[in-house]
N, C-alpha and C positions, 0 to 999 in steps of 0.2 A: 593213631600211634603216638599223637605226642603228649597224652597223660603220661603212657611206659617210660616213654624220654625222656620227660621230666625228672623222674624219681631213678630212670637205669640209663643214664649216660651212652653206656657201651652198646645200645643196643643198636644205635643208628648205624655200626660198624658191621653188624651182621651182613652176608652178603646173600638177599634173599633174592637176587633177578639170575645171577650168572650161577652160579653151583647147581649142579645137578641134585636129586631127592637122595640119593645115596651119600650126596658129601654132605649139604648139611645137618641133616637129618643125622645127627653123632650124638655120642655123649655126653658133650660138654655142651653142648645147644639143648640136652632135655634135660642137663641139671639146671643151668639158668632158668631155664624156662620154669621149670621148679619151684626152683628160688623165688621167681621172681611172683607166679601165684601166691606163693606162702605168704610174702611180702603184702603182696595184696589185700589176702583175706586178712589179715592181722591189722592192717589197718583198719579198713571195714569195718571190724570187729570193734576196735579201740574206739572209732567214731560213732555207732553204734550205741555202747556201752556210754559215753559222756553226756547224749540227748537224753537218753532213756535219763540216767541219774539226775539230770535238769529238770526233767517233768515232774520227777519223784518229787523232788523239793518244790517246786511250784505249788504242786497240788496240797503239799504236806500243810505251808504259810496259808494259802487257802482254808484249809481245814481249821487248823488252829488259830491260827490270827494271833496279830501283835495286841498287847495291853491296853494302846490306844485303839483302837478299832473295836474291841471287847467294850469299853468303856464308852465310845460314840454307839453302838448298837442298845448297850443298855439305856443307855441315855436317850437314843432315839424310842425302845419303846417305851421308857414310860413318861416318856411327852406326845405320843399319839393321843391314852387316854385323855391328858389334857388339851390337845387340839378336838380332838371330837366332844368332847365336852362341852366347850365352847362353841362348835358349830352347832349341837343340839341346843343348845342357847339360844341362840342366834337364832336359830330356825323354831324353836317354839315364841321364841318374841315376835316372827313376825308371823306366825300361824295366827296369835291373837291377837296382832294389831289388824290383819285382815279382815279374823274374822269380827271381831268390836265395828269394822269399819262400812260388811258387806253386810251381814245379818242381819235381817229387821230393823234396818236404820239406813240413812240416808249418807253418802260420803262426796268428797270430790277426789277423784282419781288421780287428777293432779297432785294432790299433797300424799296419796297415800303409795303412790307408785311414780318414777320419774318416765317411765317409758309410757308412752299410749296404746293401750290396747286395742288391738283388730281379733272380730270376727269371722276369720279365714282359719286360724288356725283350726288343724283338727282337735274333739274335744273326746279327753279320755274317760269320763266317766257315761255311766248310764241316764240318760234323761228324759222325760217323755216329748214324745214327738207328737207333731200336730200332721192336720191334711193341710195343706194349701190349695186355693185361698181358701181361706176358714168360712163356715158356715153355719145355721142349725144351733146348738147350745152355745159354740165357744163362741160364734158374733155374738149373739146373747149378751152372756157373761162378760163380755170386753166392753160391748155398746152399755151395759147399764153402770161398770165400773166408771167409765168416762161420764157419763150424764152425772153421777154422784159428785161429780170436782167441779166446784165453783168456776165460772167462767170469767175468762181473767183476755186481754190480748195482750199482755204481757208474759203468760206464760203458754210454753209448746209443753205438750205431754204427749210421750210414747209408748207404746206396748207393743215387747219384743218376746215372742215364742220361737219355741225348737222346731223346725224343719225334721224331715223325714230324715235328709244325714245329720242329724244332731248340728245345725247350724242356726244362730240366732237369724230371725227376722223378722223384721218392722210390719206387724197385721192390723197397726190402728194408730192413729196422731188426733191431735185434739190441740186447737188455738184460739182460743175464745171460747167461742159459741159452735167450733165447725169442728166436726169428726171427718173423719175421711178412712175408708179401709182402702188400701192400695189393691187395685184386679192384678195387678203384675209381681214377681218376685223381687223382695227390697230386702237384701241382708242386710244386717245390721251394721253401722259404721262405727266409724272411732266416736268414744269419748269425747265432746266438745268438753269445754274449759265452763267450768259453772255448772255442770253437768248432776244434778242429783238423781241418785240411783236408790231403788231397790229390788233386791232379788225375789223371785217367786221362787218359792221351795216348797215343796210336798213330802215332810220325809226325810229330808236331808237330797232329795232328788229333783234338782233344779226344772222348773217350767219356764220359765224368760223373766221377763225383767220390766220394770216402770220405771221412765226415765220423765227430770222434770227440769225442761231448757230455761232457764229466766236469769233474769239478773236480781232479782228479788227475790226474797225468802216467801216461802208459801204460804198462802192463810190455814191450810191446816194445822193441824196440832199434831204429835207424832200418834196420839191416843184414837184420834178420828182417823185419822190415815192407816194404821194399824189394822183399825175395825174391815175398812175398804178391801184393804187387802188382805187381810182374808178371807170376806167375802167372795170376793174375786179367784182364787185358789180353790177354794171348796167349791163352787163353778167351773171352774177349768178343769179340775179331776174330774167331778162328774162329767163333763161332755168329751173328755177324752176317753172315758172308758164306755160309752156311748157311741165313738164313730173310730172307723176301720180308718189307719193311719194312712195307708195306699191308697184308698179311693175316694177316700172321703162319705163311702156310705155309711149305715149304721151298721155296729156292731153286737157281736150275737149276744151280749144283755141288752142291746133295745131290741134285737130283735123279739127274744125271750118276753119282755115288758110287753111291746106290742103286740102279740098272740095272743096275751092272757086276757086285754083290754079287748079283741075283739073278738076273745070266742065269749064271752061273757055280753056286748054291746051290738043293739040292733035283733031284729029279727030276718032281715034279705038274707039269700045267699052271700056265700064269702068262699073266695075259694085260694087255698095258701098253696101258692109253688116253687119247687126246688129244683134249681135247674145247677148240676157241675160239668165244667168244664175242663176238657184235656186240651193243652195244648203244646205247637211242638217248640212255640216261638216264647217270647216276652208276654206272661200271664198275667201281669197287672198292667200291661198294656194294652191286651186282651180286653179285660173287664172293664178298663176303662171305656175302649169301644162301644162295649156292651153300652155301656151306664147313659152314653151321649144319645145310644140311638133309642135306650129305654125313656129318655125322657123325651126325646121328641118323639114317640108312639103315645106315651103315654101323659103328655104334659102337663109334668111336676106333679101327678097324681099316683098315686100306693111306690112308696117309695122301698128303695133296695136296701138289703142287709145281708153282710159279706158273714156267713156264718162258720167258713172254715176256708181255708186260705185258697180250693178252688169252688164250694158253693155258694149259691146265692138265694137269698129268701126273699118273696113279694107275699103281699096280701090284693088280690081284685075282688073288683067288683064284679057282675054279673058281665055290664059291659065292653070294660078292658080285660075280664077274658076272652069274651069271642074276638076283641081286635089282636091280641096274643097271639091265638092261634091259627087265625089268618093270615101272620106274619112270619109266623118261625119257618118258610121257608127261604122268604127275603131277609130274616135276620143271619141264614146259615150263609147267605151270599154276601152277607155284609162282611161279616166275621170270617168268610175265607175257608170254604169246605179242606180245603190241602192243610191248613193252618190250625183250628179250629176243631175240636168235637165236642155236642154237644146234648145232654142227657137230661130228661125233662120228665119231672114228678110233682102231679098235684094230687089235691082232693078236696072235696066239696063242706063247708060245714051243714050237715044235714039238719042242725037245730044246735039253739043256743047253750052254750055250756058243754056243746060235742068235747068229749075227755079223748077221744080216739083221731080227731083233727090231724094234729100233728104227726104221729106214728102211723096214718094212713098215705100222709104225701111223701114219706121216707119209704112204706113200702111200696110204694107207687115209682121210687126213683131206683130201687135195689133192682125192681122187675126191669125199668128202661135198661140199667148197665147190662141186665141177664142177656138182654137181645139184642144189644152190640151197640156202637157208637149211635148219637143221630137219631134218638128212637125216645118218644114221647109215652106217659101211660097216666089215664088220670085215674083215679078210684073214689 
């Protein structure tokens, strides 16, 4: 009651506790009372009415804007063109001072960037990936890249390839006269100070890097070294597309390659198997299983080719198939009947240049799947 008060004085004079409903309940208490609504909503109303027309105008200067405000917007946009102008500048100078610096040429990091680069970040482009530790073509190709560089024991040389997660790391060093491949996982570290680099590219699609530690400039020439490296690249694409990046076996163009050489070479028996696997767990963890206990059955002889992401292709000999097949019950204990299924197709080359070789051991493995997990079929 003391907003009414406020504005109706007389009201605190009403006698609302002692009068009975018949006294004051009159007609001079319901014109007041009247009154004094009317009084109310009118205000209300008035108050009402002065926000509303406050917003109006707000919103109006809003809309239209002062001459200065017109004239800072203009002004601001056509000074954006000129700030992006500039940053494209800016950003193609230093695309080519990069690339001038990383490209087919040797740089120090130091001078071309002030922060030191790590090989932890993640990388966003596509690159080809290797198996670790390297073996088969790409030692090859790295051990004979290193033997071609004069031996110095003033200078370290490195060779850095892409990991399975797109991460640089160190598969070979060279200090004089001594190579050394690391058995262990070495990512690649920072940039030392003196550091000469250059990239391996296939493409425009990065394979790792040569790096060369000295305080002295190299006896090469950049024309000799050029030559290296690309020797070196054109060996490393081929042995990457040669071996299955998960396991480090061959892949199904060497597979392909080795077939053709052995249904053509020799007169013995040969006999090629396809064995795929279901599993319910980690399938390149799987296979890798597989691969430790194929080689110690079979040691380091007819080697494996991952020729689709759960098959796998051998070539035996007369021998190591009967120890095969004396085994695949201890191989299904190895690999974990609960975990593990496993589908098994060969076939024999009945004479050299057999055309039908291959499409006998794939129907040979269509038949296995027909008869459920675990189930062998030669033909």
């Amino acid at each position: 009651m003391q907003f009414f008060a406020a504005f109706f004085p007389s009201i605190g004079h009403f006698p609302f506790g002692s009068a009975s409903f018949s006294v004051w309940i009159d007609g001079e208490v319901l014109a007041l009372g009247g009154i004094s609504f009317t009084l109310l909503s009118l205000f209300g109303y008035v108050v009402h009415t002065q926000i509303d027309r406050k917003e109006e105008a707000a919103s109006e200067e809003e809309a239209v804007g002062s001459p200065s405000s017109d004239t800072e917007q203009e002004e601001g946009i056509h000074s954006e063109p000129k700030d992006q102008s500039q940053v494209e500048v800016r950003n193609v100078q230093l695309r080519e001072k990069d690339e001038h610096a990383l490209v087919g040429s040797s740089f120090d990091p130091l001078a071309s960037s002030p922060q030191m680069r790590t090989y932890e970040e993640a990388q966003d482009f596509l690159c080809h990936r290797f198996y670790f530790p390297i073996g088969g073509k790409t030692y090859e190709a790295i051990k004979t890249f290193l033997d071609s560089i004069p031996s110095s024991p003033k200078e370290t040389w490195e060779v850095l390839l892409y990991n399975t997660r797109s991460k640089l790391e160190t598969v070979a060093s060279k200090t004089g006269s001594i190579l050394v491949f690391p058995s262990e996982t070495r990512e690649g570290s920072e940039i030392l100070p003196g550091t000469v680099l250059w990239k391996l590219e296939w493409e425009s699609s990065p394979l790792g890097e040569v790096r060369l530690i000295s305080n002295e400039a190299s006896s090469l020439g950049s024309s000799e070294m050029g030559l290296r490296l690309d020797k070196l690249i054109e060996q490393l694409i081929l042995a990457g597309e040669s071996q299955d990046e998960e396991t480090g076996w061959g892949s199904y163009s060497f597979f392909s390659q080795n077939l053709e050489e052995e249904r053509s070479e020799g007169e013995d028996p040969k006999i090629l198997v396809l064995l795929e696997f279901g599993s319910v767990g980690n399938l390149v963890m799987d296979l890798k299983s597989f691969g430790r206990w194929w080689t110690s059955r079979m040691e380091g002889r007819s080697p494996l080719s991952r020729i689709r992401k759960n098959r796998v292709a051998a070539i035996l000999a007369p021998g190591d198939w009967m120890r095969f097949q004396e085994s695949l019950s201890g191989l299904m204990e190895f690999l974990g009947p609960d975990r593990v299924e496993l589908n098994v197709g060969a076939s024999i080359r009945i004479r050299k240049g057999d055309s039908e070789w291959e499409s006998r051991a794939k129907k040979a493995l269509h038949s296995s799947k027909e008869e459920g997990p675990n189930r062998f079929v030669c033909l």
